[in-house]
LOZAGU-778529 format. One record per residue: x, y, z of N, C-alpha, C in turn; residue number from 1. Coordinates in Angstrom, 2 decimals, padded with zeros to 5 digits. Example, Ala and Ser with C-alpha at 12.3 -4.5 7.8 and 13.67 -1.06 7.14 Angstrom:
<n.X 013.19&n.Y -005.69&n.Z 007.80&ca.X 012.30&ca.Y -004.50&ca.Z 007.80&c.X 013.20&c.Y -003.30&c.Z 007.80&bavo 1>
<n.X 012.85&n.Y -002.25&n.Z 007.08&ca.X 013.67&ca.Y -001.06&ca.Z 007.14&c.X 012.90&c.Y 000.03&c.Z 007.87&bavo 2>
This chain:
<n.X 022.52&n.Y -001.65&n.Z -086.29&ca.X 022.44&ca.Y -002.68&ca.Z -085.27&c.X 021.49&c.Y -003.77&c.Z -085.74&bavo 1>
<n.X 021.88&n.Y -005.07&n.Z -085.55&ca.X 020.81&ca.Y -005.96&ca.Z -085.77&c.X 019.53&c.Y -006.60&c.Z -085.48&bavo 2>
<n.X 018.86&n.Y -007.02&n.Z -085.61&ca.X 017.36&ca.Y -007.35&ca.Z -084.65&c.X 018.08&c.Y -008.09&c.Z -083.33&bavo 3>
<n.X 017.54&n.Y -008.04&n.Z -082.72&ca.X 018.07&ca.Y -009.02&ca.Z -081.29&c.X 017.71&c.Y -010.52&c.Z -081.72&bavo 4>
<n.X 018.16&n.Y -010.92&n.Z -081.21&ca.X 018.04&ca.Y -013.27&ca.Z -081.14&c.X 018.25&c.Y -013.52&c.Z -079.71&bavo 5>
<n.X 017.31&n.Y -015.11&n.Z -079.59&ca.X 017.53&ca.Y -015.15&ca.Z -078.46&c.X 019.20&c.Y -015.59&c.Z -078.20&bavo 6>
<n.X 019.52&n.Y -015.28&n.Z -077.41&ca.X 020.94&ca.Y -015.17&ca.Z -076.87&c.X 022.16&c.Y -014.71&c.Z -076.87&bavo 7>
<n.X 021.47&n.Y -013.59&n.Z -077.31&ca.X 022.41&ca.Y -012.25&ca.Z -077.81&c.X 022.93&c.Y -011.70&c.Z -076.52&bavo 8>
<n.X 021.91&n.Y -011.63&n.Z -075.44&ca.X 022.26&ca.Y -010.64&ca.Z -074.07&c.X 023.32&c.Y -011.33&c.Z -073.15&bavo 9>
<n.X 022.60&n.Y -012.80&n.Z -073.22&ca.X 023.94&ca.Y -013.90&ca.Z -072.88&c.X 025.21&c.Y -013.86&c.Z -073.08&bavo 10>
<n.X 025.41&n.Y -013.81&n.Z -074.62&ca.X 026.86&ca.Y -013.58&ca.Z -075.34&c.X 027.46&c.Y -012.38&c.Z -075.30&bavo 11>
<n.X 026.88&n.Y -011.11&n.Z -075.25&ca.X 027.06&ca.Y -009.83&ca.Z -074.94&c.X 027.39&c.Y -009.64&c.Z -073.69&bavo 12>
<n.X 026.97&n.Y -010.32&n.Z -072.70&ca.X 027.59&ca.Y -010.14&ca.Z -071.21&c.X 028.73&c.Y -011.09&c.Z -071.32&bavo 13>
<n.X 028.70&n.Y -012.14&n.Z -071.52&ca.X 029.85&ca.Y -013.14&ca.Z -071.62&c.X 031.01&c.Y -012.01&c.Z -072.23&bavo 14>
<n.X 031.11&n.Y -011.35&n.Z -073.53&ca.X 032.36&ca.Y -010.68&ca.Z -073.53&c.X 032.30&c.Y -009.43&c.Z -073.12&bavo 15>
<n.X 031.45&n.Y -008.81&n.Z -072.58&ca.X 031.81&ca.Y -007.72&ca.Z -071.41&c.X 032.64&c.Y -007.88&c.Z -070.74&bavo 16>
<n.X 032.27&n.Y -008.90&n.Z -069.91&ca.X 033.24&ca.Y -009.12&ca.Z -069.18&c.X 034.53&c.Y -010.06&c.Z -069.16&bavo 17>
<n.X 034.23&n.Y -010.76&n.Z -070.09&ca.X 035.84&ca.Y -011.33&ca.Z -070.97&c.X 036.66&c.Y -009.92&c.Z -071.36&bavo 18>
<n.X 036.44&n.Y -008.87&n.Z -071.94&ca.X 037.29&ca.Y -007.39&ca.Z -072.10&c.X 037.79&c.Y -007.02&c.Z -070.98&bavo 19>
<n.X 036.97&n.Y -007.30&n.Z -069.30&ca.X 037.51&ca.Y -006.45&ca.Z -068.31&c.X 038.99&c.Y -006.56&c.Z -068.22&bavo 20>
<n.X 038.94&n.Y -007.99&n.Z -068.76&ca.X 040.34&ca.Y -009.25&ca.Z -069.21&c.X 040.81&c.Y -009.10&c.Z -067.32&bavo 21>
<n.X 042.27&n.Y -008.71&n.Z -066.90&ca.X 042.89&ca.Y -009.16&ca.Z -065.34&c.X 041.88&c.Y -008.19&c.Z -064.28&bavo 22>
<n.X 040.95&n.Y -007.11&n.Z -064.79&ca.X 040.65&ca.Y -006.24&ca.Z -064.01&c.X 038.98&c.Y -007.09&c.Z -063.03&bavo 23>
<n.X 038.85&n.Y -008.05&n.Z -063.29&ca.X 037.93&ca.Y -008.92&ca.Z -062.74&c.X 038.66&c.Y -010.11&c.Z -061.83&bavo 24>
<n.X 038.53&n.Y -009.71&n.Z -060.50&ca.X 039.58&ca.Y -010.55&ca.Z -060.15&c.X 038.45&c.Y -012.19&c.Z -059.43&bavo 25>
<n.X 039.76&n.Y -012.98&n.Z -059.14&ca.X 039.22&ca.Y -014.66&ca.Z -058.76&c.X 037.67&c.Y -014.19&c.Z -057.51&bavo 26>
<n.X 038.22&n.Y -013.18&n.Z -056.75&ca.X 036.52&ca.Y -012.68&ca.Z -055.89&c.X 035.62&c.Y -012.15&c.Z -056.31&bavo 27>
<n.X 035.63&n.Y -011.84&n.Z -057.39&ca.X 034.53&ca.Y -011.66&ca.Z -058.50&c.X 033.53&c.Y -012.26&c.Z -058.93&bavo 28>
<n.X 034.02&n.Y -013.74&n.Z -058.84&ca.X 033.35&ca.Y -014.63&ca.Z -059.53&c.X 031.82&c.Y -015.08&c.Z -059.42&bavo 29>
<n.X 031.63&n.Y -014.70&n.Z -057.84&ca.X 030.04&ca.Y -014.74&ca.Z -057.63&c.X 029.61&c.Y -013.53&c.Z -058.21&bavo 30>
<n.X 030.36&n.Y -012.13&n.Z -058.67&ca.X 029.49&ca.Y -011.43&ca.Z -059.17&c.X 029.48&c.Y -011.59&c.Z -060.69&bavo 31>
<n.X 030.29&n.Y -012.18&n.Z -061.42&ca.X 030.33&ca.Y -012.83&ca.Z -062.76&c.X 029.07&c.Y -013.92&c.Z -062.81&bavo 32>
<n.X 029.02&n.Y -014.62&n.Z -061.96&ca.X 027.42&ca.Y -015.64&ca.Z -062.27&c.X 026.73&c.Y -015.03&c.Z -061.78&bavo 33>
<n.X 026.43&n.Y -014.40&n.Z -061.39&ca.X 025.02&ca.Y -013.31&ca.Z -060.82&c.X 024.78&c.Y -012.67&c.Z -062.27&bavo 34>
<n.X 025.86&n.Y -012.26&n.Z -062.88&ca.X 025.40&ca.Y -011.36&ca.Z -064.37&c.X 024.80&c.Y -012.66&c.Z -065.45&bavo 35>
<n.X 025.84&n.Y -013.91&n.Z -065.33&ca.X 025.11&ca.Y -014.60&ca.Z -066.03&c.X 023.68&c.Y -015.22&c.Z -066.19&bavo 36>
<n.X 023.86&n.Y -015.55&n.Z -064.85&ca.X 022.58&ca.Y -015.88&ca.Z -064.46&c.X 021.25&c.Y -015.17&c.Z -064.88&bavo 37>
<n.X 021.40&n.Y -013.42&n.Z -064.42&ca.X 020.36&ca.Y -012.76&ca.Z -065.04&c.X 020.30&c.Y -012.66&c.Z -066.58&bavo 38>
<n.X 021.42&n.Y -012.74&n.Z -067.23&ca.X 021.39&ca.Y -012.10&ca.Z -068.93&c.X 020.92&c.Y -013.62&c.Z -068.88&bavo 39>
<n.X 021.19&n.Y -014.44&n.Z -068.68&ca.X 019.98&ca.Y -015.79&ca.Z -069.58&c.X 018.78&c.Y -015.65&c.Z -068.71&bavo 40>
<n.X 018.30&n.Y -015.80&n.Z -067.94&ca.X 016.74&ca.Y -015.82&ca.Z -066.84&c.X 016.31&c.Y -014.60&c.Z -068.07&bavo 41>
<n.X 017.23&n.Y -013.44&n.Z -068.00&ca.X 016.21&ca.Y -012.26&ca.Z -068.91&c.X 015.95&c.Y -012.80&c.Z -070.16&bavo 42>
<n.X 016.58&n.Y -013.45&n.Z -070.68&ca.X 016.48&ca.Y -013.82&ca.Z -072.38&c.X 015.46&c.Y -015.06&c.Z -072.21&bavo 43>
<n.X 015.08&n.Y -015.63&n.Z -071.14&ca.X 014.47&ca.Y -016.86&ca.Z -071.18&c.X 012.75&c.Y -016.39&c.Z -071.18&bavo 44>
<n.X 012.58&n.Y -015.08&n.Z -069.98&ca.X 011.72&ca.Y -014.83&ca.Z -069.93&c.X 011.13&c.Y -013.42&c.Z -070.60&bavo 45>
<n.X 011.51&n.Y -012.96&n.Z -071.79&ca.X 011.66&ca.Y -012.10&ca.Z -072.63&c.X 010.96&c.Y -013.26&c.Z -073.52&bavo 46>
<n.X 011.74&n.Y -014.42&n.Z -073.76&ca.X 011.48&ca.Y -015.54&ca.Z -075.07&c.X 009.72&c.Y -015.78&c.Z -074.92&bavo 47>
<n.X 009.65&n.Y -015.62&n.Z -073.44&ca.X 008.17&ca.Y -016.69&ca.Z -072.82&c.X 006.71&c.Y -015.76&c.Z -073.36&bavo 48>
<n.X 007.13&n.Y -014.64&n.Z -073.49&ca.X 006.30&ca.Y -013.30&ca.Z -073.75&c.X 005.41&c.Y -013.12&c.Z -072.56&bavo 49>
<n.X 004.24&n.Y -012.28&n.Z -072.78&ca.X 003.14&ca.Y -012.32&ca.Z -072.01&c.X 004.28&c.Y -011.83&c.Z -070.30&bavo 50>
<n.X 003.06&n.Y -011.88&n.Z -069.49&ca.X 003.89&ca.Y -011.21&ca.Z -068.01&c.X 005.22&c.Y -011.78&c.Z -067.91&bavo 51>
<n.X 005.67&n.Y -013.02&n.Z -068.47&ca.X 007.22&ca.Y -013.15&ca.Z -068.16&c.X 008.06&c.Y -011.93&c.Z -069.09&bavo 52>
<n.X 007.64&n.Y -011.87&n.Z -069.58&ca.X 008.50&ca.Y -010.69&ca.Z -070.14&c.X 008.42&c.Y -009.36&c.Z -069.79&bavo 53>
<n.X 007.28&n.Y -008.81&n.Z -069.04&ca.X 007.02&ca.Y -007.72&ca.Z -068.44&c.X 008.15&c.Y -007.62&c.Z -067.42&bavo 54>
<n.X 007.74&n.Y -009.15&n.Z -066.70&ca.X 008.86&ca.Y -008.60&ca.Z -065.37&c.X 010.45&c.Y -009.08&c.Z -065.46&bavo 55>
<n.X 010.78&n.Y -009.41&n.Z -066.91&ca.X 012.15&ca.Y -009.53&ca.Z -067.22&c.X 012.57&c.Y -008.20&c.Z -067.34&bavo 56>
<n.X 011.48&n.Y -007.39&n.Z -068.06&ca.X 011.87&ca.Y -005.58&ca.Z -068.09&c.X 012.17&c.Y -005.21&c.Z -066.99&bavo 57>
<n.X 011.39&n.Y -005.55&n.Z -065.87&ca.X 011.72&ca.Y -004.55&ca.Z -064.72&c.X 013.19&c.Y -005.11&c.Z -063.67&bavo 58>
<n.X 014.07&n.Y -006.28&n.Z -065.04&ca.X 014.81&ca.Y -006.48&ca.Z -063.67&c.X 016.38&c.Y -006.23&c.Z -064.64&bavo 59>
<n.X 015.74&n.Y -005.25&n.Z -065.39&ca.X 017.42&ca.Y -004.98&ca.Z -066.13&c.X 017.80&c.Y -003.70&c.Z -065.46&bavo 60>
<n.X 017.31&n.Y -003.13&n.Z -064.81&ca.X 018.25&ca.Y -002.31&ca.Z -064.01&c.X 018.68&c.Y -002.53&c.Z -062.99&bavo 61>
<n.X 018.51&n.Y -003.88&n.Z -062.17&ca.X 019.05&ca.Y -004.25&ca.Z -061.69&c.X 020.55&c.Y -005.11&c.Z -061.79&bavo 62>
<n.X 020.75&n.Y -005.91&n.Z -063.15&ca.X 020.97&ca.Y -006.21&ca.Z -064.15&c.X 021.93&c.Y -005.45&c.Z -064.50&bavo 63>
<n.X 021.59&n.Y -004.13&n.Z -064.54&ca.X 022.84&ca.Y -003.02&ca.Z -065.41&c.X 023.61&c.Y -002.55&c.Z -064.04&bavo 64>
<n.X 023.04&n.Y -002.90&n.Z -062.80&ca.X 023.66&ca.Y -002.22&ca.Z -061.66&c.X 025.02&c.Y -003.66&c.Z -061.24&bavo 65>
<n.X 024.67&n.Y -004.63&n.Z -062.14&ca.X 025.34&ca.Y -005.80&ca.Z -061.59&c.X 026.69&c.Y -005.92&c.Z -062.75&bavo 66>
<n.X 026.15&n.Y -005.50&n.Z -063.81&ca.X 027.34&ca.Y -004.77&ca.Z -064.96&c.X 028.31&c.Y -003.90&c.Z -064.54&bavo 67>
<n.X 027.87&n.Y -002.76&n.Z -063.90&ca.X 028.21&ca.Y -001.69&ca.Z -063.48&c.X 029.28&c.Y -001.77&c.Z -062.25&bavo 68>
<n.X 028.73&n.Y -002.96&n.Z -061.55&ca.X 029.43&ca.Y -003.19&ca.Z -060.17&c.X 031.03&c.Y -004.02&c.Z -060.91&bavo 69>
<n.X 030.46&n.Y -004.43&n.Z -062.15&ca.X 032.01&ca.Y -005.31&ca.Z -063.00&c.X 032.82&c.Y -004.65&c.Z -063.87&bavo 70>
<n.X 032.20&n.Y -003.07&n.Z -063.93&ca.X 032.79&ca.Y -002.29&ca.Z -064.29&c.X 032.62&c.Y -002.84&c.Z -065.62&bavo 71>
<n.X 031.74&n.Y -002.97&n.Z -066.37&ca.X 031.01&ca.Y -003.41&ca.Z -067.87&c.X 030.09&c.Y -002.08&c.Z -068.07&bavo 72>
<n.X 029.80&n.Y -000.81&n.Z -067.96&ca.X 029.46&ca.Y -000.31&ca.Z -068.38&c.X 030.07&c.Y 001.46&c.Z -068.29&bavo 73>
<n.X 029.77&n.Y 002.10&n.Z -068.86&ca.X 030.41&ca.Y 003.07&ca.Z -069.31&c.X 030.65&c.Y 003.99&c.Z -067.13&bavo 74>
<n.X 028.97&n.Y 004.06&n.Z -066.56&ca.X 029.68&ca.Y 005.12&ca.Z -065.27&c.X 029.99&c.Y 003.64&c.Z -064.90&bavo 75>
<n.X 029.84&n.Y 002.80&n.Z -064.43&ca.X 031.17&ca.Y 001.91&ca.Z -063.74&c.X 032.19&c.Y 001.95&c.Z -063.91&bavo 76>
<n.X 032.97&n.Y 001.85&n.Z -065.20&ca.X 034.18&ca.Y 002.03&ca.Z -065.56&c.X 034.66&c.Y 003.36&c.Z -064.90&bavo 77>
<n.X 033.99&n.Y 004.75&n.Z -064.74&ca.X 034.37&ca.Y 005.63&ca.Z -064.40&c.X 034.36&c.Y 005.47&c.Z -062.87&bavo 78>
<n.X 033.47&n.Y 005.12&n.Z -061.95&ca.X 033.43&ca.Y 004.47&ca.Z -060.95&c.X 034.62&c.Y 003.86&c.Z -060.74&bavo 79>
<n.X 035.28&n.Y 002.72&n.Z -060.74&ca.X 036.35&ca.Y 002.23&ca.Z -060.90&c.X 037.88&c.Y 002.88&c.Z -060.90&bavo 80>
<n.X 037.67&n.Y 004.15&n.Z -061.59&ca.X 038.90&ca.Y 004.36&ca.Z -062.01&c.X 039.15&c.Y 004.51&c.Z -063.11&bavo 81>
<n.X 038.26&n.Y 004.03&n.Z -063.75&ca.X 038.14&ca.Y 003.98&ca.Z -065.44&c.X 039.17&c.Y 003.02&c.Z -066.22&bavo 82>
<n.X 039.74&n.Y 003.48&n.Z -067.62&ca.X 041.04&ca.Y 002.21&ca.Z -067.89&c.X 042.10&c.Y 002.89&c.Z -067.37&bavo 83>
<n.X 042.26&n.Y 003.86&n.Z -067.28&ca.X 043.59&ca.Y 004.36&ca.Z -066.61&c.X 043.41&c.Y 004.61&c.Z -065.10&bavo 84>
<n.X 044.58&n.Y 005.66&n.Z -064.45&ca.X 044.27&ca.Y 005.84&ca.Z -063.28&c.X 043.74&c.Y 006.72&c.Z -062.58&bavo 85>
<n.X 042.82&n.Y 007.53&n.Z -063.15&ca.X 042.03&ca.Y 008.67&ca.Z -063.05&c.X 041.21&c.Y 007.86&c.Z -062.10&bavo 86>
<n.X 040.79&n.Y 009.21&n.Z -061.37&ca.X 039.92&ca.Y 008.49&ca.Z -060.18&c.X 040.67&c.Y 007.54&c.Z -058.69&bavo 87>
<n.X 042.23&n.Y 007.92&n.Z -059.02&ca.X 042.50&ca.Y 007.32&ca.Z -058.06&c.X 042.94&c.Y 008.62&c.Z -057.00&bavo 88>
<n.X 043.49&n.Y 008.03&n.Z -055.84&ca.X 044.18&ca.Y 009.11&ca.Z -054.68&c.X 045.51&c.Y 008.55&c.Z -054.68&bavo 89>
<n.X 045.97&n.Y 009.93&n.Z -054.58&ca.X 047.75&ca.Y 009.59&ca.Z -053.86&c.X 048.20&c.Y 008.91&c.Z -055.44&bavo 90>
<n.X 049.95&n.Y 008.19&n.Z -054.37&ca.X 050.16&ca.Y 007.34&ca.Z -055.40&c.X 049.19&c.Y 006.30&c.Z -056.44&bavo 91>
<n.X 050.00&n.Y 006.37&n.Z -057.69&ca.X 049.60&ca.Y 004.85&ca.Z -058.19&c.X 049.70&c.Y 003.72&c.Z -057.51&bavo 92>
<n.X 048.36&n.Y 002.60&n.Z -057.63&ca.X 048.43&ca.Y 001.80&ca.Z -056.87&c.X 047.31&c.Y 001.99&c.Z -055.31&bavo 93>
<n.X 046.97&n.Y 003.31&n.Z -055.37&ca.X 046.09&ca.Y 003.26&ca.Z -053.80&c.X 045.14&c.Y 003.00&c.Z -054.23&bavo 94>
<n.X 044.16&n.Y 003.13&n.Z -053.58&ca.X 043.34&ca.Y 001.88&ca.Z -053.48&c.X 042.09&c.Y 003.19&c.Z -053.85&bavo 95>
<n.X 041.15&n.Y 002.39&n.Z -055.27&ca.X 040.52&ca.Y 003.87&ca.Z -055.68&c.X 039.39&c.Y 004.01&c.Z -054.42&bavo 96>
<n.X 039.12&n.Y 005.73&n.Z -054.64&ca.X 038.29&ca.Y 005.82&ca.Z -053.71&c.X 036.76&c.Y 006.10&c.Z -054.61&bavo 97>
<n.X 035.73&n.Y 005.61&n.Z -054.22&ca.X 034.67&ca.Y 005.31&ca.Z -055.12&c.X 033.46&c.Y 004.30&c.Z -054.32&bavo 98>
<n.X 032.21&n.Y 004.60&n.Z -055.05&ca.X 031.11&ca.Y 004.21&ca.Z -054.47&c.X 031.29&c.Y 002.20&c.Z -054.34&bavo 99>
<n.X 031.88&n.Y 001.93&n.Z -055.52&ca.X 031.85&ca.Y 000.09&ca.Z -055.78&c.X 032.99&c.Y -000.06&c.Z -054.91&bavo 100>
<n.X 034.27&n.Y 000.51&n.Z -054.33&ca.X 034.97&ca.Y 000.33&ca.Z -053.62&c.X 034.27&c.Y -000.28&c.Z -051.86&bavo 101>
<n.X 033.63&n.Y 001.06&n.Z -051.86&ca.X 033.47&ca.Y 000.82&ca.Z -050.65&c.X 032.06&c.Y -000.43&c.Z -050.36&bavo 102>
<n.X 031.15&n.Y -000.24&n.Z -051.43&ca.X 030.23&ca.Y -001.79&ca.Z -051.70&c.X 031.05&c.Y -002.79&c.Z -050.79&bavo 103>
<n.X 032.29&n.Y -003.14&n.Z -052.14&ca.X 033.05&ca.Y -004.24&ca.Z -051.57&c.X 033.25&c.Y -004.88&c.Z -050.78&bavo 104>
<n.X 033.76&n.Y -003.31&n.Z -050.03&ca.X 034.58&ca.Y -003.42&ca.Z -048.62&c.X 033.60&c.Y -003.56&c.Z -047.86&bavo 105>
<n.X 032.57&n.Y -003.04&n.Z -047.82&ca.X 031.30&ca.Y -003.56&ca.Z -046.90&c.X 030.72&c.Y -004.91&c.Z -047.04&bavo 106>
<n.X 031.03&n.Y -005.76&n.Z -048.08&ca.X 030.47&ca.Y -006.88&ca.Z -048.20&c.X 031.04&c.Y -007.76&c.Z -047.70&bavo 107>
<n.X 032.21&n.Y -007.36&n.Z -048.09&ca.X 033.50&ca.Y -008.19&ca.Z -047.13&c.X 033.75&c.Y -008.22&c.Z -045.79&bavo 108>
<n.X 033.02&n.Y -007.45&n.Z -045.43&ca.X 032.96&ca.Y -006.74&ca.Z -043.52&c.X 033.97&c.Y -005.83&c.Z -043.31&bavo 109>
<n.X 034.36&n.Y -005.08&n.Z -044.12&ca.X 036.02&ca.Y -004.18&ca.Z -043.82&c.X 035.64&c.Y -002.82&c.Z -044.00&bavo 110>
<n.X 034.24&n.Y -002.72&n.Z -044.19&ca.X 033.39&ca.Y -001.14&ca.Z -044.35&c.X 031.75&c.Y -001.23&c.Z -043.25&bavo 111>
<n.X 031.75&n.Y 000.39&n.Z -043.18&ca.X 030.78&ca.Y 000.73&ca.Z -042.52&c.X 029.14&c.Y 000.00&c.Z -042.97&bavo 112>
């Protein structure tokens, strides 16, 4: 693996989620700039050293939970459904049942 540069975490999220390729849909998109947003803020204040970079550490797990919710990391993907249809109920096509599902649906007002 190579040393890190600044704007590696940037470009690394950028094709994370360019791979999800159709599985990121158009309502996504505020959670697509929420990831961007943090992978540069982290690389900016990582760059700054000293306490900005302390508390850029403490906000990548938040960070990986916002990956995770895009299904960019390994238990999201499983979360999801994974690439196939494991993890789903019933027919193909129902609607998976899973922790980011129901997020969603709660954000949307259509969950508890």
């Amino acid at each position: 693996m190579e040393a890190y540069s600044y704007g590696q975490l940037e470009q690394a999220t950028a094709r994370s989620i360019q791979r999800r390729g159709d599985q990121i849909k158009p309502e996504d998109e505020a959670l697509v700039v929420t990831a961007m947003m943090a992978a540069q803020q982290i690389e900016v204040d990582i760059a700054a050293g000293g306490q900005q970079a302390t508390k850029a550490i403490y906000m990548i797990p938040h960070f990986k939970g916002v990956l995770a919710d895009l299904g960019c990391t390994a238990p999201g993907r499983m979360a999801l459904g994974g690439d196939s249809n494991k993890g789903r109920e019933g027919k193909p096509g129902a609607v998976a049942n899973n922790e980011i599902a129901a997020r969603r649906a709660k954000l949307r007002g259509r969950g508890a």
